[in-house]
N, CA, C and O atoms as a GROMACS GRO file, in nm:
protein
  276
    1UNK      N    1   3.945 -18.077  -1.488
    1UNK     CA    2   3.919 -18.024  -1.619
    1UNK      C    3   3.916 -17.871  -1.610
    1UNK      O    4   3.862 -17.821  -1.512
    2UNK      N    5   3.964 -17.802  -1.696
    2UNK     CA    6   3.973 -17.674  -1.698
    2UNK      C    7   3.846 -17.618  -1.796
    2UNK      O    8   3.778 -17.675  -1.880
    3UNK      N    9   3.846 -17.459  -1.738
    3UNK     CA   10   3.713 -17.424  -1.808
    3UNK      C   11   3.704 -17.432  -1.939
    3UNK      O   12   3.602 -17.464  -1.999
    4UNK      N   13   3.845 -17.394  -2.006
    4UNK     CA   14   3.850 -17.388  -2.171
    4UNK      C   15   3.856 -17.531  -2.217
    4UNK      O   16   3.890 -17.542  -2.335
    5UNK      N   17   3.823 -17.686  -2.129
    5UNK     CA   18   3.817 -17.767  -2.163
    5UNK      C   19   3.649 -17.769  -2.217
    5UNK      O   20   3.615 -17.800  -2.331
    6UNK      N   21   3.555 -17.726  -2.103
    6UNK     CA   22   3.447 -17.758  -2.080
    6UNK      C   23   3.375 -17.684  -2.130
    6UNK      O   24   3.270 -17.736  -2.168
    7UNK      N   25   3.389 -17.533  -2.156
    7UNK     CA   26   3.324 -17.448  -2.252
    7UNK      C   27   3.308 -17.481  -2.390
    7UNK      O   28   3.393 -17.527  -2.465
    8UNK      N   29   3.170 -17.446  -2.419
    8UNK     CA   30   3.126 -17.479  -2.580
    8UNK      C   31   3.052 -17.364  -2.645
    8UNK      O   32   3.051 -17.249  -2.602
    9UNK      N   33   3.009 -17.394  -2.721
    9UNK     CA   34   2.932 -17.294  -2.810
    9UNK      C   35   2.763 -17.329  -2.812
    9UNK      O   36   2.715 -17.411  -2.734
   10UNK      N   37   2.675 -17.247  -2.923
   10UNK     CA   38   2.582 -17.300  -2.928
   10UNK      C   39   2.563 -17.230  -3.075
   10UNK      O   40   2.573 -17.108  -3.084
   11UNK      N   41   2.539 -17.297  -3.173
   11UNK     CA   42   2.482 -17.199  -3.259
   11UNK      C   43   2.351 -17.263  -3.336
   11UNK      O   44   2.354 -17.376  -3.384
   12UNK      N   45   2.268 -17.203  -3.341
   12UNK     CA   46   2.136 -17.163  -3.374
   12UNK      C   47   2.109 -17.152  -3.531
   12UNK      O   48   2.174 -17.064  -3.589
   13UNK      N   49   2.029 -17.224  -3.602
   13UNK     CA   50   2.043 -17.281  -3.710
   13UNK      C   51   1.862 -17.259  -3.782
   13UNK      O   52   1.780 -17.327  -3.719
   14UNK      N   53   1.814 -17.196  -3.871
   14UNK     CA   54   1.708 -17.216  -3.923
   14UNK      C   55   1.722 -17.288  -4.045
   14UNK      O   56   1.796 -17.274  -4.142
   15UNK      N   57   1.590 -17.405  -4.002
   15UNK     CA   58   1.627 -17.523  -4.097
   15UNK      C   59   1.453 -17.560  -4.162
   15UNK      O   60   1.358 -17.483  -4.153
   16UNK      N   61   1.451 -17.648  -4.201
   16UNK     CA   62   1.260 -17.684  -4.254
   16UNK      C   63   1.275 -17.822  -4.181
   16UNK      O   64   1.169 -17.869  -4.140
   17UNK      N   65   1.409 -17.905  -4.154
   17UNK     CA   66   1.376 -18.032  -4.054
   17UNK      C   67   1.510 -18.062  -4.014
   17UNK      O   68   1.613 -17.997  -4.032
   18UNK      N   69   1.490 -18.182  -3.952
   18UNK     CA   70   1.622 -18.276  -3.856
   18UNK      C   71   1.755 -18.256  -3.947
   18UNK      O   72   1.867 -18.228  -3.903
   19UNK      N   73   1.713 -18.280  -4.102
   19UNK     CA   74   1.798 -18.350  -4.212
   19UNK      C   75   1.922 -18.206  -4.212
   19UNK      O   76   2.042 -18.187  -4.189
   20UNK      N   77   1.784 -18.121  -4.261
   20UNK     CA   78   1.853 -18.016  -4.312
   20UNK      C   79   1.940 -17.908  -4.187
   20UNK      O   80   2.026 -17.823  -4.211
   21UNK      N   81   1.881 -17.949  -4.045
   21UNK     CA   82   1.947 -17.871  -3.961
   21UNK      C   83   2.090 -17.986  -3.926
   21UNK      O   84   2.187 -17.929  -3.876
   22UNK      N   85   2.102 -18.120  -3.947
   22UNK     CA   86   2.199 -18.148  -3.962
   22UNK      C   87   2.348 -18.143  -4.075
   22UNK      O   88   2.468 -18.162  -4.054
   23UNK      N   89   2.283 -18.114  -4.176
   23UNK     CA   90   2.343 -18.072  -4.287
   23UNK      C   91   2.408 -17.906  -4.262
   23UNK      O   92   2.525 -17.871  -4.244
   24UNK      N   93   2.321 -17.850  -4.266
   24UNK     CA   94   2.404 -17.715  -4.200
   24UNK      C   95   2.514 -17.730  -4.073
   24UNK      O   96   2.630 -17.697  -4.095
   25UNK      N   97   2.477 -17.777  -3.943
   25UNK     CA   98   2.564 -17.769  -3.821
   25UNK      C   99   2.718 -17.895  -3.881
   25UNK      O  100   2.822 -17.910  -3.815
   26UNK      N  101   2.701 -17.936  -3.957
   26UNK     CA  102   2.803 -18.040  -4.012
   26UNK      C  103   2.909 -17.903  -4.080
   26UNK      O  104   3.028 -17.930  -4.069
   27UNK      N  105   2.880 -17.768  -4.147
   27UNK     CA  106   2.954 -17.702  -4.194
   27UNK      C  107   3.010 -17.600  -4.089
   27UNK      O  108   3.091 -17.509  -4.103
   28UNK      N  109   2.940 -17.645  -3.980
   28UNK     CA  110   2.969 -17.488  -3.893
   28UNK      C  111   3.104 -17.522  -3.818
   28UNK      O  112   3.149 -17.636  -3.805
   29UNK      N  113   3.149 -17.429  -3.780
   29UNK     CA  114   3.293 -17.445  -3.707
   29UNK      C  115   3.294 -17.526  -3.592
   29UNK      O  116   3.399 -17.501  -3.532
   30UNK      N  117   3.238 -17.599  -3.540
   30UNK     CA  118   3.231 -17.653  -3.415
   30UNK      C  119   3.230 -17.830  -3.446
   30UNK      O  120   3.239 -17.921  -3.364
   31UNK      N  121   3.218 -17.835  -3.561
   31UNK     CA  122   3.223 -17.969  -3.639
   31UNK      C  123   3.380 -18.051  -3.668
   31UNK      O  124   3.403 -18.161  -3.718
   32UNK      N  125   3.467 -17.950  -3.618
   32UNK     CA  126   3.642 -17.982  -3.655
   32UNK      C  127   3.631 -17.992  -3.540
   32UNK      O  128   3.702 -18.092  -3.544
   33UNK      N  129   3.613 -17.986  -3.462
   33UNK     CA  130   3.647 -18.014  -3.337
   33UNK      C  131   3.591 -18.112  -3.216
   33UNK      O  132   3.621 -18.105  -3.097
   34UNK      N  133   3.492 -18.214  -3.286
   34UNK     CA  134   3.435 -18.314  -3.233
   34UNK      C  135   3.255 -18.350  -3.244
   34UNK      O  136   3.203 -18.327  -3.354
   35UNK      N  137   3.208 -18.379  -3.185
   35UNK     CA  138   3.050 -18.472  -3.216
   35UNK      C  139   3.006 -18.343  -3.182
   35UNK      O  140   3.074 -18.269  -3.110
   36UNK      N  141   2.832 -18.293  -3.256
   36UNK     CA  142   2.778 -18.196  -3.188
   36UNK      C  143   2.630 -18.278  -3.205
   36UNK      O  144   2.604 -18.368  -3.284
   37UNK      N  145   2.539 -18.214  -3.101
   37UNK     CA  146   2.369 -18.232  -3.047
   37UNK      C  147   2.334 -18.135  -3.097
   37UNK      O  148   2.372 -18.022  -3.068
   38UNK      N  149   2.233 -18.174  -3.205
   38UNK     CA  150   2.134 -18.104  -3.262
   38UNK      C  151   1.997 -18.128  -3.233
   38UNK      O  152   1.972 -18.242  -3.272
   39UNK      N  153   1.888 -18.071  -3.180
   39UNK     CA  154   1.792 -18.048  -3.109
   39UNK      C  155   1.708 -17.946  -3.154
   39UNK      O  156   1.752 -17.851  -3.220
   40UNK      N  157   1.560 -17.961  -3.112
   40UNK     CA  158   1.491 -17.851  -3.178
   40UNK      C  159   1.490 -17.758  -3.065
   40UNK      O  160   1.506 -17.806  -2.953
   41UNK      N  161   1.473 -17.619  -3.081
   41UNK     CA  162   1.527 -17.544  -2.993
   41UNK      C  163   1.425 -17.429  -2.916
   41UNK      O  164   1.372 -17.338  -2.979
   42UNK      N  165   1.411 -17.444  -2.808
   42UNK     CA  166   1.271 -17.407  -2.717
   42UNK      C  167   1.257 -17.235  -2.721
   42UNK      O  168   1.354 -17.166  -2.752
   43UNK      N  169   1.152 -17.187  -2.694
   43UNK     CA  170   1.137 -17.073  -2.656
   43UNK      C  171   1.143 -17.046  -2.551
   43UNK      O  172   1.207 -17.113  -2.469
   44UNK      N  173   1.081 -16.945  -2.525
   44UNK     CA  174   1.217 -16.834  -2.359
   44UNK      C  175   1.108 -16.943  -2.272
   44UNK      O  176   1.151 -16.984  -2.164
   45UNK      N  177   1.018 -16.972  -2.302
   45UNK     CA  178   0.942 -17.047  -2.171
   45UNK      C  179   0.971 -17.194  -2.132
   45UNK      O  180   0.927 -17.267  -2.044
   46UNK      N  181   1.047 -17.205  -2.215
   46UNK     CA  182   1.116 -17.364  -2.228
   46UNK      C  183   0.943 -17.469  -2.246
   46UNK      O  184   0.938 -17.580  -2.193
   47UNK      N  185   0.867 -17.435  -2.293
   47UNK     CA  186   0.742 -17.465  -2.294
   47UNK      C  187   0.753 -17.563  -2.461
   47UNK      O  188   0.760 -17.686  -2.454
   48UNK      N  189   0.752 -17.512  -2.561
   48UNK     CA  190   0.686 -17.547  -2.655
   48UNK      C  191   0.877 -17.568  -2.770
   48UNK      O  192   0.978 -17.513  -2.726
   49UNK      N  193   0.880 -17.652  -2.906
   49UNK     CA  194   0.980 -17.581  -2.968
   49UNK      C  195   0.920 -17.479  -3.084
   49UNK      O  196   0.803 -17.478  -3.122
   50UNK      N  197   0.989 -17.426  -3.113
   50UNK     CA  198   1.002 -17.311  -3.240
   50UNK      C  199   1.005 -17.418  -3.343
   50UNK      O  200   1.068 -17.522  -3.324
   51UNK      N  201   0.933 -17.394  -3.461
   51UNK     CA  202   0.925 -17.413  -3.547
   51UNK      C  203   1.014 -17.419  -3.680
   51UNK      O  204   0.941 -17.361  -3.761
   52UNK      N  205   1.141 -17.459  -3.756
   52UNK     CA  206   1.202 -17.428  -3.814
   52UNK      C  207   1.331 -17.393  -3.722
   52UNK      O  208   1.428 -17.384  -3.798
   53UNK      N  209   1.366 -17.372  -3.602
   53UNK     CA  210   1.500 -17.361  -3.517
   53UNK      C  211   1.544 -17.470  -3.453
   53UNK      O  212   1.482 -17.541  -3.374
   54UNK      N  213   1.665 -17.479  -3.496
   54UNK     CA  214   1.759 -17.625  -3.417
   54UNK      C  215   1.865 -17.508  -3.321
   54UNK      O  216   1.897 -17.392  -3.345
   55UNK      N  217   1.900 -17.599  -3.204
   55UNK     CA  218   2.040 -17.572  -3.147
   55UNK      C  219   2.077 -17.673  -3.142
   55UNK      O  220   2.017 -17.776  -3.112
   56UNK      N  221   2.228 -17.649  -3.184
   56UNK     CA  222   2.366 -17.713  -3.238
   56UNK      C  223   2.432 -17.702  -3.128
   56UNK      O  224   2.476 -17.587  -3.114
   57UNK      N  225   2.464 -17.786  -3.025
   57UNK     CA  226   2.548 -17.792  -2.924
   57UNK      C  227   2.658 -17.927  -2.905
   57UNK      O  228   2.634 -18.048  -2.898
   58UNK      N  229   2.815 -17.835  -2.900
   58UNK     CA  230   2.902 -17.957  -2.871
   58UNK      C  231   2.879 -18.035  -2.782
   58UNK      O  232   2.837 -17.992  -2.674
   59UNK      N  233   2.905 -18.213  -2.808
   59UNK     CA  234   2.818 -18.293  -2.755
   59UNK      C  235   2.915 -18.284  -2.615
   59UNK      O  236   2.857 -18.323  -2.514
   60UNK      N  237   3.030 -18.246  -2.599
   60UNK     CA  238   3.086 -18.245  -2.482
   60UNK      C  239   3.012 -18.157  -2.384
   60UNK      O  240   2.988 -18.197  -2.271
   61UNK      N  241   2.986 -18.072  -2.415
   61UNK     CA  242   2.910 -17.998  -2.289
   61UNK      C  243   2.791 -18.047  -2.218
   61UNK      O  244   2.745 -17.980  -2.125
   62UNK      N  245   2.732 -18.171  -2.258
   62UNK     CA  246   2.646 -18.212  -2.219
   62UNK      C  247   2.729 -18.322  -2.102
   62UNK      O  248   2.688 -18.338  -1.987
   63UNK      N  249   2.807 -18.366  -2.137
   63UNK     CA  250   2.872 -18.464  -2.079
   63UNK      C  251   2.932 -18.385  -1.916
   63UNK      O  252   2.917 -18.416  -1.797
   64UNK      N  253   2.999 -18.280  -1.981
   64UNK     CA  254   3.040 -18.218  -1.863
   64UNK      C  255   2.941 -18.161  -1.755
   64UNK      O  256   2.964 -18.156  -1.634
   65UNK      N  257   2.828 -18.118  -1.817
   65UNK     CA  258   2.706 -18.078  -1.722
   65UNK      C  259   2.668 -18.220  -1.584
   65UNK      O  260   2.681 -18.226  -1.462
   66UNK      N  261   2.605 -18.337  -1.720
   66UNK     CA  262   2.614 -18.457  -1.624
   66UNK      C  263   2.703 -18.514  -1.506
   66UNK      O  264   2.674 -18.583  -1.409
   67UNK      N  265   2.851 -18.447  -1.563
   67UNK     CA  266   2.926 -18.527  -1.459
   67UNK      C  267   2.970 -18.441  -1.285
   67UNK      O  268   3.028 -18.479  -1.184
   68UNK      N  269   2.892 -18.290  -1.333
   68UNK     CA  270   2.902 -18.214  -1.210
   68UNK      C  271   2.775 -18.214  -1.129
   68UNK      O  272   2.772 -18.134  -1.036
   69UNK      N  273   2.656 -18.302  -1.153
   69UNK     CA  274   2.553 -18.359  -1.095
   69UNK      C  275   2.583 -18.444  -1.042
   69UNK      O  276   2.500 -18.511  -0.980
   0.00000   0.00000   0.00000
């Protein structure tokens, strides 16, 4: 697999819940181009999530992470 297979994006979404941060990442550009993971999205301490922030990540990059473990 090549890198420009496996490279993705991430974009970062303020939302009030699940619904509405899926409703937004459904318009964003990364949506023509296959399944994306929406998640609530941690602070720098990877400790706790933020309140009102989702990350929107193509679901392929998760796949590709797993399969180089």
């Amino acid at each position: 697999m090549e890198t420009k297979e496996q490279l993705g994006g991430i974009l970062i979404i303020e939302a009030a819940d699940m619904a509405e941060a899926l409703e937004i990442a459904q318009r964003g550009p990364m949506a023509d181009f296959g399944a994306i993971e929406v998640r609530a999205e941690l602070d720098v301490g990877w400790q706790k999530a933020q309140q009102g922030r989702w990350a929107a990540l193509p679901r392929y990059c998760r796949q590709a992470r797993a399969s180089r473990q």
